[in-house]
C-alpha positions, 0 to 999 in steps of 0.5 A: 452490487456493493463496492469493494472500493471505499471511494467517498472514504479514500477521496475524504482521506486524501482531501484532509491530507491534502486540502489543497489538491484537485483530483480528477475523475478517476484519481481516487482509483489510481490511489487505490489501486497503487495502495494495493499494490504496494501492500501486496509488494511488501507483503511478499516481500516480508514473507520472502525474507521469512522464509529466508530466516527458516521462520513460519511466522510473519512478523513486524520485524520482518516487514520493517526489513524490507520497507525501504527497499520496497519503497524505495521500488514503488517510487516511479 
């Protein structure tokens, strides 16, 4: 079965960002899946304020809208 998680990818991506940083077992998971579920937040919420503006289209514009606030959201 493949994966459809890009483990050895995510765990070469943090260690160049981060050379110094020790992950444990499952780190690289919990990334993951934080990643997702930011994208999914932004996403509904560029979608959101589409609709707000009567627009079909997702655009740029609307996902710099509304970054902060959802960055602002994620921070725990």
């Amino acid at each position: 079965m493949k994966r459809k998680f890009p483990r050895s990818k995510v765990k070469t991506i943090i260690k160049k960002t981060q050379p110094n940083v020790r992950l444990g077992k499952n780190a690289d998971l919990l990334i993951f899946l934080d990643y997702m579920m930011f994208i999914k937040r932004l996403a509904t919420e560029a979608n959101i304020a589409a609709q707000e503006q009567k627009e079909n289209t997702l655009t740029a514009a609307h996902v710099n809208s509304v970054l902060k606030d959802v960055l602002k959201g994620m921070r725990g």
